[in-house]
PyMOL CGO cylinders between C-alpha atoms (Angstrom):
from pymol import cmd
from pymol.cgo import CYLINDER

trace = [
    CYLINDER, 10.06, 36.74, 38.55, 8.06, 38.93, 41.03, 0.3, 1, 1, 1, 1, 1, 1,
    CYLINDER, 8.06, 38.93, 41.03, 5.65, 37.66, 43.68, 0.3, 1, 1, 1, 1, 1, 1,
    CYLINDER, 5.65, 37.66, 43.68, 2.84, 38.73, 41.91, 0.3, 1, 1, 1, 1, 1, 1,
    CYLINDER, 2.84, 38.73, 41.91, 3.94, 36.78, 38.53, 0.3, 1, 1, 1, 1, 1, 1,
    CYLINDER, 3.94, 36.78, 38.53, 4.98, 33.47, 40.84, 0.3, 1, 1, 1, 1, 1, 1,
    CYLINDER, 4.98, 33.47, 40.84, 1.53, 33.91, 42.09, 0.3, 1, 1, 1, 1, 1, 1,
    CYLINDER, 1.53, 33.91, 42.09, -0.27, 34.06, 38.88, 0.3, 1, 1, 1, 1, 1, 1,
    CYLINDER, -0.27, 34.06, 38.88, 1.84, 31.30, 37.17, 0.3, 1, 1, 1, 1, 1, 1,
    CYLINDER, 1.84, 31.30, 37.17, -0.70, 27.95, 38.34, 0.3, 1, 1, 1, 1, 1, 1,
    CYLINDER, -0.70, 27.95, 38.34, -3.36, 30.37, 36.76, 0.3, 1, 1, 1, 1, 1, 1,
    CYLINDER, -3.36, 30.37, 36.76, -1.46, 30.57, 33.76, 0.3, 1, 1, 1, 1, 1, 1,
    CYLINDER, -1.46, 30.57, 33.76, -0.08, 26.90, 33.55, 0.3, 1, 1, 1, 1, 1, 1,
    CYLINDER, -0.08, 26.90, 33.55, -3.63, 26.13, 33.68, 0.3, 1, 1, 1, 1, 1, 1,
    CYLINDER, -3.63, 26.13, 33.68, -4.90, 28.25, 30.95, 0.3, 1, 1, 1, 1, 1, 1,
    CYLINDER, -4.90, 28.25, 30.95, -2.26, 27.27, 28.38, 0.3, 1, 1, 1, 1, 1, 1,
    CYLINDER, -2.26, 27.27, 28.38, -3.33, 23.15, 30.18, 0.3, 1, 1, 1, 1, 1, 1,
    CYLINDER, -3.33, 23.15, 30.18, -7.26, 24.18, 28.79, 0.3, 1, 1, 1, 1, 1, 1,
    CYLINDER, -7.26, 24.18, 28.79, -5.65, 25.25, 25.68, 0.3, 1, 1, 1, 1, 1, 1,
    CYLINDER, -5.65, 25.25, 25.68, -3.92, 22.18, 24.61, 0.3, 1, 1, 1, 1, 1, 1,
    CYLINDER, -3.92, 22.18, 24.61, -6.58, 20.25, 25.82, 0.3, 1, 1, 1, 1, 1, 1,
    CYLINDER, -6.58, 20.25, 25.82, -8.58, 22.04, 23.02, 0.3, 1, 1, 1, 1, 1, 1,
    CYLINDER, -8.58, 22.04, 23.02, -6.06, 21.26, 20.59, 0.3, 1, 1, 1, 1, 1, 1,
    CYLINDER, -6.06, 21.26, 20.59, -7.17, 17.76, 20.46, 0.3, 1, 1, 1, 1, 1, 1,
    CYLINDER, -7.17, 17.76, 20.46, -9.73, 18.85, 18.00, 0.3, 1, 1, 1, 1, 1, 1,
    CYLINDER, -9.73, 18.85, 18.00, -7.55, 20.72, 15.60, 0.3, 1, 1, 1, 1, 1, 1,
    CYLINDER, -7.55, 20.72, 15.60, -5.24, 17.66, 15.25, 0.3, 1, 1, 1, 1, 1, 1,
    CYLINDER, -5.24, 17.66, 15.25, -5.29, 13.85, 15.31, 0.3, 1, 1, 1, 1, 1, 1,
    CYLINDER, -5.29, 13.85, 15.31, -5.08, 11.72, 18.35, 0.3, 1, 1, 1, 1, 1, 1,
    CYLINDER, -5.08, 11.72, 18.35, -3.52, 8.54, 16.54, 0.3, 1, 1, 1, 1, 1, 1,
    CYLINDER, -3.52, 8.54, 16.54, -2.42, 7.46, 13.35, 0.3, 1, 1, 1, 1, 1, 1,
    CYLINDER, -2.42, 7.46, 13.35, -2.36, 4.12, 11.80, 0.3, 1, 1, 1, 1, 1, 1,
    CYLINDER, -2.36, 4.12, 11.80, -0.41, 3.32, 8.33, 0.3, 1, 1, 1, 1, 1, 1,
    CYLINDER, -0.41, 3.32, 8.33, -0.54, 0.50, 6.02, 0.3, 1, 1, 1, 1, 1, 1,
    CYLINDER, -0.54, 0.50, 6.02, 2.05, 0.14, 3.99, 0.3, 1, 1, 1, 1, 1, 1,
    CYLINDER, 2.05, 0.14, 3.99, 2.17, -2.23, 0.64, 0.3, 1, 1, 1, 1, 1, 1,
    CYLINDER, 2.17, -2.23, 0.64, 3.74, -2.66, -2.58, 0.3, 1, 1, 1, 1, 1, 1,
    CYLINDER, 3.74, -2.66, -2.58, 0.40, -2.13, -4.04, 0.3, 1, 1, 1, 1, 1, 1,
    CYLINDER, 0.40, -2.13, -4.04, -0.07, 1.21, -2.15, 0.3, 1, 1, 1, 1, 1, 1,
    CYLINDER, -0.07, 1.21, -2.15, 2.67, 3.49, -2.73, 0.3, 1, 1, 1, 1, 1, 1,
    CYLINDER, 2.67, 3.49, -2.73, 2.92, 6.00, 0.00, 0.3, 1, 1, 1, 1, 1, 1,
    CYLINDER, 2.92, 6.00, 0.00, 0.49, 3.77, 2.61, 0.3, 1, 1, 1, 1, 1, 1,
    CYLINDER, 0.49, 3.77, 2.61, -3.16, 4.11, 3.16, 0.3, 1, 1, 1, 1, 1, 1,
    CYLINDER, -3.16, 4.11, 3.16, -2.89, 6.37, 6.44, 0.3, 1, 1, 1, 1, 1, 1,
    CYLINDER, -2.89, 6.37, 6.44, -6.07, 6.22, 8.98, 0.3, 1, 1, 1, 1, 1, 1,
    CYLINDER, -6.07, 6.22, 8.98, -5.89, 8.87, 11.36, 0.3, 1, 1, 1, 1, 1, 1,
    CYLINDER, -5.89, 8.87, 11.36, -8.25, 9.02, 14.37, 0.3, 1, 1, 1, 1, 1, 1,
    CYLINDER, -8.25, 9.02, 14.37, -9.71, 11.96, 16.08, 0.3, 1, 1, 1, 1, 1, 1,
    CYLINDER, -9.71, 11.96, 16.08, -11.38, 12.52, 19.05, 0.3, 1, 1, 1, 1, 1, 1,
    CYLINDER, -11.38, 12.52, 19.05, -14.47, 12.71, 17.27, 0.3, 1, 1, 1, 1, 1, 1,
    CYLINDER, -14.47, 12.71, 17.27, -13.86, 10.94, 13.46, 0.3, 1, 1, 1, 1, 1, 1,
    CYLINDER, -13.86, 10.94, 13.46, -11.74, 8.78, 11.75, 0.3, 1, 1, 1, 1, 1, 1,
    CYLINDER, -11.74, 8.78, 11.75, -10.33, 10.31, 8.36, 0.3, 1, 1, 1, 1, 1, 1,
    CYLINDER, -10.33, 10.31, 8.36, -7.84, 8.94, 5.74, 0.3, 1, 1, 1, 1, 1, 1,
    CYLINDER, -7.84, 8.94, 5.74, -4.90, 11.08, 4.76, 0.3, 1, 1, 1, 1, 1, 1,
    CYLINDER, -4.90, 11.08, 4.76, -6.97, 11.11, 1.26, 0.3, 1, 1, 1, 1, 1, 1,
    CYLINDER, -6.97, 11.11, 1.26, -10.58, 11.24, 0.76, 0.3, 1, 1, 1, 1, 1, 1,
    CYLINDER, -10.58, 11.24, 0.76, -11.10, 7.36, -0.23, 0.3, 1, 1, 1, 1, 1, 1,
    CYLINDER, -11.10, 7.36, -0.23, -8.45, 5.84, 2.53, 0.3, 1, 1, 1, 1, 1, 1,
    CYLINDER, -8.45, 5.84, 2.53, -11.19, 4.36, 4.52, 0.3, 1, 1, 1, 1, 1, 1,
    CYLINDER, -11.19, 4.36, 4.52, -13.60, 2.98, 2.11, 0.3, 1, 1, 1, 1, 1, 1,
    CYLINDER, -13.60, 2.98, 2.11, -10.18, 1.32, 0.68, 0.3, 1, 1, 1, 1, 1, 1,
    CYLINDER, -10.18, 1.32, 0.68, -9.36, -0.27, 3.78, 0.3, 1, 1, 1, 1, 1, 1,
    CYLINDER, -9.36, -0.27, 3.78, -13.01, -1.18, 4.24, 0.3, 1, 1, 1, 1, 1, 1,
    CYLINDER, -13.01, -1.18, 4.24, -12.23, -3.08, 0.84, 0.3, 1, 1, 1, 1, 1, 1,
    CYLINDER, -12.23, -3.08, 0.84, -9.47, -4.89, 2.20, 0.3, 1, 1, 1, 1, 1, 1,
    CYLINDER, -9.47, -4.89, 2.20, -11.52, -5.32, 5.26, 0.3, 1, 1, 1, 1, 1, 1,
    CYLINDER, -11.52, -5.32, 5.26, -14.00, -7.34, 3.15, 0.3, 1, 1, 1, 1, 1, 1,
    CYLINDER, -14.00, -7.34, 3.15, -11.74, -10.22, 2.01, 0.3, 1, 1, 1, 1, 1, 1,
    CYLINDER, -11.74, -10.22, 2.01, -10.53, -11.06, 5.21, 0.3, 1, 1, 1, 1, 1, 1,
    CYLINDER, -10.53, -11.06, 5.21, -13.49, -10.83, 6.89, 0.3, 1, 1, 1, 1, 1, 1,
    CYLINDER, -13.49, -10.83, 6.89, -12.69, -7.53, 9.37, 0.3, 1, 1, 1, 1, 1, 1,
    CYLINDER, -12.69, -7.53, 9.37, -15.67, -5.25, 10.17, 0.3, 1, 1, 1, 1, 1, 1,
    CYLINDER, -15.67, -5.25, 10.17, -15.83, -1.96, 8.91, 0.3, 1, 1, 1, 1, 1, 1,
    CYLINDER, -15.83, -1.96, 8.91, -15.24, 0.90, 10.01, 0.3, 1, 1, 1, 1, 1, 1,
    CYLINDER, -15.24, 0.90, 10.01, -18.05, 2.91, 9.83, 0.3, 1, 1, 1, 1, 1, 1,
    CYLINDER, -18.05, 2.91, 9.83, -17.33, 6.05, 12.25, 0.3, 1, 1, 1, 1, 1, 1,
    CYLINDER, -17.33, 6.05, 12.25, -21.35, 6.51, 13.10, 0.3, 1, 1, 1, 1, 1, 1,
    CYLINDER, -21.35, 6.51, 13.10, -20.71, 3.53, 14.57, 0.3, 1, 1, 1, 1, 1, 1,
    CYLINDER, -20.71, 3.53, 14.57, -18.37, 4.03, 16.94, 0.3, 1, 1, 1, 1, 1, 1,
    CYLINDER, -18.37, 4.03, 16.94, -19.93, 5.66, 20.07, 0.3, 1, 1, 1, 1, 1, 1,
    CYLINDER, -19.93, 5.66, 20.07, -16.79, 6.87, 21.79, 0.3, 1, 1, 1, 1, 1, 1,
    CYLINDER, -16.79, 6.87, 21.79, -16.54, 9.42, 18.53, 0.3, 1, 1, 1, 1, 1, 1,
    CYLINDER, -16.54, 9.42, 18.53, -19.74, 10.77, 20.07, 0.3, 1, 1, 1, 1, 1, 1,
    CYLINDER, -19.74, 10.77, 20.07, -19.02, 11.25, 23.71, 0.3, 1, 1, 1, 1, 1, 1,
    CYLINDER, -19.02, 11.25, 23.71, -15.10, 11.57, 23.86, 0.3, 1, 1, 1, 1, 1, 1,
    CYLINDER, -15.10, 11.57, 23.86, -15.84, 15.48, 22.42, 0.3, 1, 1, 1, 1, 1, 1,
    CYLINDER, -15.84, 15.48, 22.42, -18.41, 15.76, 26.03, 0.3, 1, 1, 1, 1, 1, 1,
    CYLINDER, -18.41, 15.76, 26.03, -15.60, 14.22, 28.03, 0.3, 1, 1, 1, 1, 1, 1,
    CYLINDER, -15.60, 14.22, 28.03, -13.07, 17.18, 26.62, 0.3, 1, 1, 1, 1, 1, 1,
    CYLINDER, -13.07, 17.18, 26.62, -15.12, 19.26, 26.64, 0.3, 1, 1, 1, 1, 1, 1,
    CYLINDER, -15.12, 19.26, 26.64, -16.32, 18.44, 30.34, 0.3, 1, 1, 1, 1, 1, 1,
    CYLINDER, -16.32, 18.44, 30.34, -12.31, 18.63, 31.52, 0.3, 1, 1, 1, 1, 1, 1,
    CYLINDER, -12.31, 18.63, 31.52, -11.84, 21.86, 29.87, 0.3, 1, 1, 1, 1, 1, 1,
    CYLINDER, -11.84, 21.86, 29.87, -14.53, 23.55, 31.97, 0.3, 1, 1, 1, 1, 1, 1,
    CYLINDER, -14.53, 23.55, 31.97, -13.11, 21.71, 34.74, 0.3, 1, 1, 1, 1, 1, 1,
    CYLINDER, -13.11, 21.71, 34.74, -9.55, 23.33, 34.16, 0.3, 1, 1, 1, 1, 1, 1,
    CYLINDER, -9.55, 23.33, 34.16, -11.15, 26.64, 34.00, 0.3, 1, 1, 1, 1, 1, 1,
    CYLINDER, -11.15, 26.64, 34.00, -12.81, 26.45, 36.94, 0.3, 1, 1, 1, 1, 1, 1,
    CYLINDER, -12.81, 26.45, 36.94, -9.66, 25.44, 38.48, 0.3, 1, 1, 1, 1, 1, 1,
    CYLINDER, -9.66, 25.44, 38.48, -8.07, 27.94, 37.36, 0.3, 1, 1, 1, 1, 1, 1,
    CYLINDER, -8.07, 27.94, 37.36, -10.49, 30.46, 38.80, 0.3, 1, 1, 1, 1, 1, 1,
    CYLINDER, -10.49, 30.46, 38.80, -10.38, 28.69, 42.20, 0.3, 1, 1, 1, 1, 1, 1,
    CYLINDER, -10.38, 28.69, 42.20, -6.58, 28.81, 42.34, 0.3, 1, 1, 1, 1, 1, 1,
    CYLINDER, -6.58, 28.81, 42.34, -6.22, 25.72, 44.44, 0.3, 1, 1, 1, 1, 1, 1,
    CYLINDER, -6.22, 25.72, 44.44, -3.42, 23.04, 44.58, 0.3, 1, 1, 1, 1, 1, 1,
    CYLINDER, -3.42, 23.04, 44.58, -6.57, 20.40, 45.66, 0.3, 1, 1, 1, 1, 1, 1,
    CYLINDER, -6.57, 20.40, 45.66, -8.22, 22.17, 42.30, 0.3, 1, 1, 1, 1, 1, 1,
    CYLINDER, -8.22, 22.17, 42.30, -5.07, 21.60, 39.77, 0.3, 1, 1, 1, 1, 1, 1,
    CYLINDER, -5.07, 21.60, 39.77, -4.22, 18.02, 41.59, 0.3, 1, 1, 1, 1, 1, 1,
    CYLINDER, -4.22, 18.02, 41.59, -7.71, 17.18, 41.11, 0.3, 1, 1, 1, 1, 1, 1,
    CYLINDER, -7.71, 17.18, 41.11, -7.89, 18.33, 37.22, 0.3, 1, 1, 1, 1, 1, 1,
    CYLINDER, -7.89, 18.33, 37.22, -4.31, 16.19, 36.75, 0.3, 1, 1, 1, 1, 1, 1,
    CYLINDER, -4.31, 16.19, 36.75, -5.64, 12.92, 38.14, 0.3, 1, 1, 1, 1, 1, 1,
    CYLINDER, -5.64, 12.92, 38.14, -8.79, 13.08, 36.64, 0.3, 1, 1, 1, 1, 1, 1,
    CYLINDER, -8.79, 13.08, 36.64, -7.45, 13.67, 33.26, 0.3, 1, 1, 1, 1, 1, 1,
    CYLINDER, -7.45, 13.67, 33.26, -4.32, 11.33, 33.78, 0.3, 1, 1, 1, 1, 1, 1,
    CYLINDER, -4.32, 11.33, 33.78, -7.31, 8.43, 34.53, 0.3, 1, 1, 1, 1, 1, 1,
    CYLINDER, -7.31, 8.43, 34.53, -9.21, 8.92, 31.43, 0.3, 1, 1, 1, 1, 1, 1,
    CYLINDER, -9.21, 8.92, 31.43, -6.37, 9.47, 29.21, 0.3, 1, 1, 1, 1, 1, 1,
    CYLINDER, -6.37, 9.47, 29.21, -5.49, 5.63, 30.42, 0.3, 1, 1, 1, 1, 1, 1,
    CYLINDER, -5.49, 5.63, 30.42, -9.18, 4.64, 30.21, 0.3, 1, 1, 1, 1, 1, 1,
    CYLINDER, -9.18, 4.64, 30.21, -8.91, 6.36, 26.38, 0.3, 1, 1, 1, 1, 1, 1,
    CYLINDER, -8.91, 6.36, 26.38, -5.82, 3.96, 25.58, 0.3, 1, 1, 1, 1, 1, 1,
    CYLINDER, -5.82, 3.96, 25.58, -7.59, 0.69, 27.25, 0.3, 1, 1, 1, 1, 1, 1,
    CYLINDER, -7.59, 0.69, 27.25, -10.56, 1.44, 25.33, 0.3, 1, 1, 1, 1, 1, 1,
    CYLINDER, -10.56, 1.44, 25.33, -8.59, 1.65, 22.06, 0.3, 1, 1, 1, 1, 1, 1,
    CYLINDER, -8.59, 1.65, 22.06, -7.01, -1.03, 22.90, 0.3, 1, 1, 1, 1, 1, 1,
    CYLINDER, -7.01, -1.03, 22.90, -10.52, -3.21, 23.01, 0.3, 1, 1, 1, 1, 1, 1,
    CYLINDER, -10.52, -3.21, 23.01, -11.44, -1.64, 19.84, 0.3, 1, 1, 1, 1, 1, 1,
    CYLINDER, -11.44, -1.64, 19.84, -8.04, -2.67, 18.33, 0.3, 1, 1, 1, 1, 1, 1,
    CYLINDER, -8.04, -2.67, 18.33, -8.99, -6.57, 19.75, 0.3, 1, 1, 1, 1, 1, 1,
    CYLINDER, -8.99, -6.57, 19.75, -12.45, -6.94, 18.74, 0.3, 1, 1, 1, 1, 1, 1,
    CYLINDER, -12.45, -6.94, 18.74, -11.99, -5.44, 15.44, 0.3, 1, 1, 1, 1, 1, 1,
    CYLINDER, -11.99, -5.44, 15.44, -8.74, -7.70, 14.48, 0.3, 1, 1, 1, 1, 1, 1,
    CYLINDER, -8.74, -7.70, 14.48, -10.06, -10.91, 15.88, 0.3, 1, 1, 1, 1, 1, 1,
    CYLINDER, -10.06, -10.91, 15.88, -14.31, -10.83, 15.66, 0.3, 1, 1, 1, 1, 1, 1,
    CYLINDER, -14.31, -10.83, 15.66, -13.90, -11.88, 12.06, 0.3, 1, 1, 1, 1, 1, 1,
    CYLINDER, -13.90, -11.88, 12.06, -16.77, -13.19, 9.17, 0.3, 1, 1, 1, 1, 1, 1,
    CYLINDER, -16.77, -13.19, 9.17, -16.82, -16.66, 9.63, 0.3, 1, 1, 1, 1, 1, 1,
    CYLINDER, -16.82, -16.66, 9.63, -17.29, -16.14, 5.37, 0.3, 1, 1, 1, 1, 1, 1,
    CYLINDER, -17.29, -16.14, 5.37, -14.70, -14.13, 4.80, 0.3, 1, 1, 1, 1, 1, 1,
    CYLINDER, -14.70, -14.13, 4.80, -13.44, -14.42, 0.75, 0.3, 1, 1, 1, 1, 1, 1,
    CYLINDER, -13.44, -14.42, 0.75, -9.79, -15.03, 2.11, 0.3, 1, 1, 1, 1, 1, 1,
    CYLINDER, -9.79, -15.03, 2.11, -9.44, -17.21, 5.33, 0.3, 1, 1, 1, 1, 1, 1,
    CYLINDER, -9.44, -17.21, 5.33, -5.98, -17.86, 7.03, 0.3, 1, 1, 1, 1, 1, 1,
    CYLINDER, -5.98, -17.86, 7.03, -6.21, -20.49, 9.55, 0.3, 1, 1, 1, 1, 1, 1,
    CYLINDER, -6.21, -20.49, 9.55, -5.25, -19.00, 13.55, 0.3, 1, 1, 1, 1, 1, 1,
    CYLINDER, -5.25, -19.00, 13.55, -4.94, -15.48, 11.40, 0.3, 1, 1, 1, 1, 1, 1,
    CYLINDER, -4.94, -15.48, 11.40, -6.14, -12.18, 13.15, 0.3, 1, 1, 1, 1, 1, 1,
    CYLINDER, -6.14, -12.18, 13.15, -5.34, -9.09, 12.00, 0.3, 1, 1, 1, 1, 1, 1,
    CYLINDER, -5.34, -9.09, 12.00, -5.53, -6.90, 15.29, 0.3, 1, 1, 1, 1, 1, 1,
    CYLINDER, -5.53, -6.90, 15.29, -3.40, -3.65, 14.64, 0.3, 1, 1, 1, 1, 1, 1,
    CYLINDER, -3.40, -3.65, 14.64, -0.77, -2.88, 16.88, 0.3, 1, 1, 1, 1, 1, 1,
    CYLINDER, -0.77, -2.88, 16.88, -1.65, -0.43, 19.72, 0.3, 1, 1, 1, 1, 1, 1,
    CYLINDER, -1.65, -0.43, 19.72, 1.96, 0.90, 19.20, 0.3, 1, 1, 1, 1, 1, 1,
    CYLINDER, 1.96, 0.90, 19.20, 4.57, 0.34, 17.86, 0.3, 1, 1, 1, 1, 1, 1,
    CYLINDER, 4.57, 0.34, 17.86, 4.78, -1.86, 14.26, 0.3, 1, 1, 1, 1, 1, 1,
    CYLINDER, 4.78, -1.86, 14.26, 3.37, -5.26, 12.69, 0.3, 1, 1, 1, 1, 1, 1,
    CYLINDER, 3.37, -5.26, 12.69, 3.18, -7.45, 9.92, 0.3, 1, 1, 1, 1, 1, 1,
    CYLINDER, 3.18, -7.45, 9.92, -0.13, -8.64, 8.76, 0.3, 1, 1, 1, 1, 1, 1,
    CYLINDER, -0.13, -8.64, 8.76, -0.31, -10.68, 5.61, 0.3, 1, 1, 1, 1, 1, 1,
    CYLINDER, -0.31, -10.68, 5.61, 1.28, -8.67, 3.18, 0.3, 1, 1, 1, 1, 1, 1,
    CYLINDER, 1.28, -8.67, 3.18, 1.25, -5.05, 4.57, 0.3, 1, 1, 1, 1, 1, 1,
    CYLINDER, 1.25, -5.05, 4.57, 3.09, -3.88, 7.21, 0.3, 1, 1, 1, 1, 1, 1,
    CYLINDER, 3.09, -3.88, 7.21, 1.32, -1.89, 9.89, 0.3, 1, 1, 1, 1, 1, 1,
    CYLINDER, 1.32, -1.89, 9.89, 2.72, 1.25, 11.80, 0.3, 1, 1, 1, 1, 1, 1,
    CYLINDER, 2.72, 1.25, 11.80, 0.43, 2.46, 14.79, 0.3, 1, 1, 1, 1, 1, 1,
    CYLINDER, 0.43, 2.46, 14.79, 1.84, 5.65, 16.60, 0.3, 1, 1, 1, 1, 1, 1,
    CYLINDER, 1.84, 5.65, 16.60, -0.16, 8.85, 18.47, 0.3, 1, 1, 1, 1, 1, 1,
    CYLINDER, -0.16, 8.85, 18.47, -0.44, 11.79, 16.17, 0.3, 1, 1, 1, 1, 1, 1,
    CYLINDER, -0.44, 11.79, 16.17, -0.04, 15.49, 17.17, 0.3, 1, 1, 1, 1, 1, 1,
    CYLINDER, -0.04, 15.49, 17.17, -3.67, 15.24, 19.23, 0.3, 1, 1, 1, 1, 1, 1,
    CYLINDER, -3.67, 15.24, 19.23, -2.13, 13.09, 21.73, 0.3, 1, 1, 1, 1, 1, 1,
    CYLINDER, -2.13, 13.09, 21.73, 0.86, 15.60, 22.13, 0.3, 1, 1, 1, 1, 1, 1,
    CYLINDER, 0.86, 15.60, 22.13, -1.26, 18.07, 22.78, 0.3, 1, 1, 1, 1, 1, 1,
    CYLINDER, -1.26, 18.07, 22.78, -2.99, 15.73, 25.67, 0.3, 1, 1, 1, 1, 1, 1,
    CYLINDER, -2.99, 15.73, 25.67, -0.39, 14.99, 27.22, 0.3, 1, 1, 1, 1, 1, 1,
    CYLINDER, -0.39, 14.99, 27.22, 0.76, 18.67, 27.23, 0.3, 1, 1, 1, 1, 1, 1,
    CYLINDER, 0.76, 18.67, 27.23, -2.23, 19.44, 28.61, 0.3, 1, 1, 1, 1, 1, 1,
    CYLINDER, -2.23, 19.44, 28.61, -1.60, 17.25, 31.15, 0.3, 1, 1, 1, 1, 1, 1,
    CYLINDER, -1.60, 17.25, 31.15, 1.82, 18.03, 32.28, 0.3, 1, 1, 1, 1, 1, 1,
    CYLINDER, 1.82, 18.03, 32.28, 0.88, 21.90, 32.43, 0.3, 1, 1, 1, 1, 1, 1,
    CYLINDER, 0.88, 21.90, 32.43, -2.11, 20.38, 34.94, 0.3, 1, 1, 1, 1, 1, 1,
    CYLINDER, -2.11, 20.38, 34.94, 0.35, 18.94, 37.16, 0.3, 1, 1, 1, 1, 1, 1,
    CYLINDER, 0.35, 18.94, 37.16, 3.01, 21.99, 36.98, 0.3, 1, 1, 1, 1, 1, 1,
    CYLINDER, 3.01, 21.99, 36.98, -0.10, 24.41, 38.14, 0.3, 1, 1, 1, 1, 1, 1,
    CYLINDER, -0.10, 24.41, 38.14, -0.37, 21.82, 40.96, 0.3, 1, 1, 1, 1, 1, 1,
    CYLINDER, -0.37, 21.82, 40.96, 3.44, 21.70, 41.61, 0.3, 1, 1, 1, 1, 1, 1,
    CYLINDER, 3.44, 21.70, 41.61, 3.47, 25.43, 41.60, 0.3, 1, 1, 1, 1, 1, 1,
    CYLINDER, 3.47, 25.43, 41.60, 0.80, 26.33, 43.61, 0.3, 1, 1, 1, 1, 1, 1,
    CYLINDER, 0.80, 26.33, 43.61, 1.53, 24.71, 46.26, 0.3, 1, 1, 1, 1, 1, 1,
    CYLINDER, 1.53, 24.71, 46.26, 5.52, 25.75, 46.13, 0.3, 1, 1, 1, 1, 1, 1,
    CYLINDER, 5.52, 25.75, 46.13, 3.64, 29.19, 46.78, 0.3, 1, 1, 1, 1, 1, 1,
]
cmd.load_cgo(trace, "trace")
């Protein structure tokens, strides 16, 4: 590698960094399966950084069904403010990468790495509370009531509740983030190897 290319590479581990970031709309960030005898092949949420869609058209207003008897809210994505703002936040941290990138500072690239490295763990805490409410704040007149029962979805990794079993694992999204993330932190490395 020439001088020159060494000297462009932060610049261009930055861009392909902005890149995946953007990715996170073209795929989702997590996936969560329900699996049951009565549901061959699972009823598969997946959740974006700005929806929540089934891996069929009618997988959510199923599991709002289910949802029903045991007295869990539904989900009802209008709802759910962090579908609204998350897109800003991305959006936000891609401009920030390309101005980093333009700047062509280690300071710039470290900054861009911890910044996104904090709210990708404030992203996973705040699923995490969404996971808690929603599988413990449940009707008090629920149809089907099992005493000391909650029904909080793992955050990852795999669960029984009642009679499904419950898989909860990122999707392709959350590749992509963490990509993004890592090619931050190698502009920063490089840059200031240079």
């Amino acid at each position: 590698m020439s001088l020159k290319q060494k000297s462009r590479l932060p610049q261009i581990l930055m861009l392909l960094g902005v890149l995946s970031l953007g990715a996170v709309f073209l795929f989702p960030l997590w996936q969560i399966t329900l699996d049951a005898a009565q549901f061959p092949g699972g009823l598969k949420m997946h959740i974006w950084i700005n929806k929540i869609s089934g891996s069929e058209k009618n997988i959510i207003q199923n599991i709002n069904i289910l949802n029903h008897y045991i007295g869990m809210q539904y989900i009802e994505p209008d709802s759910i403010p962090e579908l609204k703002y998350f897109p800003l936040v991305a959006y936000s941290m891609m401009a920030i990468g390309l101005i980093s990138l333009v700047l062509n500072k280690a300071w710039a690239y470290l900054s861009w790495f911890i910044i996104i490295a904090i709210l990708g763990a404030l992203g996973i805490y705040d699923f995490y509370l969404w996971l808690y409410d929603y599988g413990h704040n449940l009707d008090p007149k629920a149809p089907i009531k099992v005493p000391g029962m909650t029904y909080m979805p793992p955050l990852l990794g795999e669960k029984d509740l009642l009679n499904f079993y419950v898989t909860s694992y990122p999707h392709l999204g959350s590749g992509f983030l963490g990509l993004s993330t890592f090619l931050g932190f190698g502009a920063f490395w490089f840059k200031r190897k240079n």
